[in-house]
N, C-alpha and C positions, 0 to 999 in steps of 0.2 A: 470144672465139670466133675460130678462125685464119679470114681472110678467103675461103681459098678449098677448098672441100671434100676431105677427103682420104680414099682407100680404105683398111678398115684391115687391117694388117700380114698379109701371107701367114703361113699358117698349115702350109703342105702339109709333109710327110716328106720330104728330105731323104737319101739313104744309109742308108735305112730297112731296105731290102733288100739279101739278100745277094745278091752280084754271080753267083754261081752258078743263082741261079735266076729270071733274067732272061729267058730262053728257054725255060722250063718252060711246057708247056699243064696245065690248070685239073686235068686227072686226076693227072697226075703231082705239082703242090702236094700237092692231095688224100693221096694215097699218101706224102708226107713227115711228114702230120700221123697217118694212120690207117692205121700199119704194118701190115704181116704179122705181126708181132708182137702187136700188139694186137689184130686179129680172132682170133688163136689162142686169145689170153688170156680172149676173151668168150665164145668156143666152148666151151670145156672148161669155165666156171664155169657155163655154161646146162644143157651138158650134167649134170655134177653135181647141179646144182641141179633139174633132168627126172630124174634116177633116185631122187634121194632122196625126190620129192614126186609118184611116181607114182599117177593117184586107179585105184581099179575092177581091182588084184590083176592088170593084163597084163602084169606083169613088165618085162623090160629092153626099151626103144624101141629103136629105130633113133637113132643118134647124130646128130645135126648136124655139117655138116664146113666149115671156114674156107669153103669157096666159099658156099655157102648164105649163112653169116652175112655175105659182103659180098654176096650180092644181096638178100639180107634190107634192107640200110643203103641199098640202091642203091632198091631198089622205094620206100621213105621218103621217098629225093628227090625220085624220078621223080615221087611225088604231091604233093609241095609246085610243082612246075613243071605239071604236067597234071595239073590240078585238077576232081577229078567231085564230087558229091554224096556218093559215100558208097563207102568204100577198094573194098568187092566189085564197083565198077565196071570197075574196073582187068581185069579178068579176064574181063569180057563180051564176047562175040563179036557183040554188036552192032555192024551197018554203020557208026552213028554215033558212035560211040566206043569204038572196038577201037583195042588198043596192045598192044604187045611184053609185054607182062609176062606173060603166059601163059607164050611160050617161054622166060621164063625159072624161073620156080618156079609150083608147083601152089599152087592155093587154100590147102586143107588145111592145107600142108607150112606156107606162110607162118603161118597162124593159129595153129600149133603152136608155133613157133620166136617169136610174138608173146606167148603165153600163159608159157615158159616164159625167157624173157629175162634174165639175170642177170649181173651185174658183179660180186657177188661171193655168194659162200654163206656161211661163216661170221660172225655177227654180231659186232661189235666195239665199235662205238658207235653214236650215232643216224645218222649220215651213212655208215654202213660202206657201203650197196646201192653209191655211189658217191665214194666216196674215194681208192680208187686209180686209178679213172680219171679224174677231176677232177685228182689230184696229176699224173697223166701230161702230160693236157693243157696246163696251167698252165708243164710244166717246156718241151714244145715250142714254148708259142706264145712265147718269148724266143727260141726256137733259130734261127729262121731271120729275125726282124721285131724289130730293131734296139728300142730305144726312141725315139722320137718327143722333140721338144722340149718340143712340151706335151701335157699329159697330162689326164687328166677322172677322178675319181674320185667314183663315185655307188652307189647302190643299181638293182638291178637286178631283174625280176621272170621266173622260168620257168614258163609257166603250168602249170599239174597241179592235178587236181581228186582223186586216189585219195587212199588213207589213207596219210598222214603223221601223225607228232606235231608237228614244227615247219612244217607248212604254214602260209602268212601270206596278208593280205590288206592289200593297197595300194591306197586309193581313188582314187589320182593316178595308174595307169598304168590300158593299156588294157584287159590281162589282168590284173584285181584279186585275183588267188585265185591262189597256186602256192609255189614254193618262194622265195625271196627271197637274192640271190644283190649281197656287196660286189664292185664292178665297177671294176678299171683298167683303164683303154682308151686309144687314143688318141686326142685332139680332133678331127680331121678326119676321120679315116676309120672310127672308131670300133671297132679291131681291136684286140681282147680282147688283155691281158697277164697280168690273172691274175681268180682268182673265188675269193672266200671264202665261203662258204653259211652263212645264221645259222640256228641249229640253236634260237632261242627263246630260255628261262631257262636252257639249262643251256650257252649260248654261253662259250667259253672268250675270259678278255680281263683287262686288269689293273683290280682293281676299282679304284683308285686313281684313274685317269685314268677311267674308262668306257668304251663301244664304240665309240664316231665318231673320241675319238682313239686309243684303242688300234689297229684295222683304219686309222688313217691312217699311225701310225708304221712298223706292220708294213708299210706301200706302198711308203712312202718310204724303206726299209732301201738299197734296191740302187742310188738314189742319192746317198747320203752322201757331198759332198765329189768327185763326179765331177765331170769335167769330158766334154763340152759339161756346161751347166748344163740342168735340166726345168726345167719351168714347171708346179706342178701349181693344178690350178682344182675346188673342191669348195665345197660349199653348209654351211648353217648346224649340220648334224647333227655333222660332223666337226669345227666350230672350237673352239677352244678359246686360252685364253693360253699352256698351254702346250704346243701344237699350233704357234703363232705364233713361239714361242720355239726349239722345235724345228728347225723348218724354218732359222730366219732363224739360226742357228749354225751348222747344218749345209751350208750354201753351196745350199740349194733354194729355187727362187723362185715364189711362190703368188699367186692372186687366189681370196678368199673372201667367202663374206655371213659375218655375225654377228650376235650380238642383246646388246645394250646391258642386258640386264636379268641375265645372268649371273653368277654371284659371284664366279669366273676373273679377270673385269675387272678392273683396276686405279681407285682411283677418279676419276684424270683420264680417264680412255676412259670409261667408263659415265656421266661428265658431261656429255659432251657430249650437245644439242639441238639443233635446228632451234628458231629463233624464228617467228614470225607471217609475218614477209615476206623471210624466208631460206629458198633455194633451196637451199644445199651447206654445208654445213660439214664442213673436213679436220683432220684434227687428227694430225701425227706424233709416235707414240711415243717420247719421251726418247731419245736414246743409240743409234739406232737407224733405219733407212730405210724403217719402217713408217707408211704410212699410212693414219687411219680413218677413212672417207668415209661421211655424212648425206647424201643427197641427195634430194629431195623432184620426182618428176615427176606420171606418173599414181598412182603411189602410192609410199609414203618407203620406199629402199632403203637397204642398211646394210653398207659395202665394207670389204677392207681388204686392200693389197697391198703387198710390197715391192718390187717394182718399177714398177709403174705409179703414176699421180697423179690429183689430180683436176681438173686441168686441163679444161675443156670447150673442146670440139672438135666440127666438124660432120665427119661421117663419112658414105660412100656402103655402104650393105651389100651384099649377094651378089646383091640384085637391081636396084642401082644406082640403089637409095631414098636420100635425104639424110635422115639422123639426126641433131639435136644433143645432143649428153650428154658425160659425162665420158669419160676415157680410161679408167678401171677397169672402169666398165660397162660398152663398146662390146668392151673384152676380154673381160670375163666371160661376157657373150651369146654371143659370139665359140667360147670353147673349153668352153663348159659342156654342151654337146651333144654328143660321145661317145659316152656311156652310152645316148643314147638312139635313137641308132642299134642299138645292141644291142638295146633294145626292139622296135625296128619291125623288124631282120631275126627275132627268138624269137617273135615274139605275131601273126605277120601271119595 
């Protein structure tokens, strides 16, 4: 153990941002992610999608027009920030909580344009309702937010209770019911780079390898062989040997849990135990800068990283608590929360 405590390694972005929008207020961001372009495009598919599924024979509606649907988007935020019991508050002329949003759309108008909402009308596959907006977004959140050194790659949950066929239920997040959504992000700030939605049994993936490492490889494509190097840090679903293997060819550098009972493993790595009155056992991979860390605290964790050790070290965290533990796990705590930032800003 080093004799005198150390904080561990910043984590923060870096030239993350483009130099161009250093000066930009929050609207104007706003407006580089959710074009003109893109509210036109949700206009005319709603629209469509109101004349073809018109109920009660009154023939053609009143169209919706780009303005509408960004105060449609707008009044959404406005109620995640001024928060009432129930959305028709919004709209009360009550002394104690009256707000803007009258002048800007009628009751009615809004509940129509809520009823008839649509990203896309023709069906294609299970994910069609949102696919091409998901592809849009996915293609801008690179455009303007660099990537990050390290990265957090997790499952993600978007809560929704209506009818889906691949709606899922995750007992470890807060909103256990919704759509369930593969999440890279970045460790610090926890700002989406991309979402892959699993769609169930008829999820597209290499049946070869399986899903955790198939959506890892797919992550880790834009990587390959770059330089600055990422760091990516993901949990036991996505490891594999040849997830390990991958990476560690590819010039990408990882910190992962695993599990020893796998058939993947090789049989020097699934031999390894903790004895009775061993605390860590490392064991590096042959041929190679992999190390696979036993470590036994409040309960036995299972590492394994090429670039970090398991060196124990006492470390101060973020609220300038002294920790002692290895160095893999004071990383892995470190950059495995990302994703779950994403949770807490979708589910609050």
């Amino acid at each position: 153990i080093t004799q005198e405590p150390i904080h561990l390694p910043s984590i923060e972005e870096t030239n993350c941002v483009d130099e161009s929008l250093a000066n930009k207020s929050p609207l104007e961001l706003f407006q580089l992610m959710f074009t003109d372009e893109l509210f036109q495009m949700v206009t005319d598919t709603t629209n469509q999608y109101m004349n073809k599924n018109i109920i009660g024979g009154k023939g053609r509606q009143k169209l919706f027009t780009k303005e509408e649907m960004q105060n449609f988007i707008f009044i959404y935020i406005f109620s995640s920030v001024v928060r009432l019991p129930e959305m028709e508050m919004l709209w009360s002329d009550s002394r104690y909580y009256s707000t803007i949003i009258p002048k800007i759309m009628n009751y009615n108008r809004f509940k129509r344009i809520n009823k008839y909402l649509h990203l896309a009308v023709a069906p294609n596959n299970k994910t069609h309702k949102f696919s091409e907006f998901l592809k849009y977004l996915n293609d801008k959140w690179v455009t303007y937010y660099r990537y990050s050194q390290y990265i957090t790659i997790d499952e993600c949950m978007s809560a929704f209770k209506g009818r889906i066929c691949f709606r899922q239920t995750i007992k470890d997040k807060k909103k256990q019911t919704g759509i369930k959504f593969f999440a890279k992000s970045s460790a610090s700030k926890g700002y989406v780079y991309r979402l892959i939605p699993y769609t169930g049994k008829n999820f597209e993936y290499d049946q070869t390898l399986g899903i955790g490492t198939s959506v890892l490889c797919d992550f880790a494509k834009p990587h390959i062989n770059k330089t600055p190097k990422v760091h990516m840090t993901f949990d036991i679903f996505y490891t594999s040997m040849y997830v390990i293997n991958y990476l560690q060819q590819n010039n990408i550098d990882f910190t992962c849990t695993w599990n020893n009972k796998r058939k993947c493993f090789p049989p020097e790595i699934k031999n390894i135990d903790l004895k009775k009155r061993e605390d860590i056992v490392v064991k590096r991979m042959k041929g190679t800068n992999v190390r696979f860390l036993m470590y036994r605290g409040k309960k036995q964790v299972n590492l394994a990283s090429n670039v970090y050790s398991g060196n124990i070290k006492a470390y101060y965290n973020s609220n300038n608590k002294k920790h002692i533990k290895p160095e893999m796990i004071a990383v892995y705590n470190m950059t495995k929360s990302g994703v779950d930032q994403i949770d807490a800003c979708t589910n609050t």
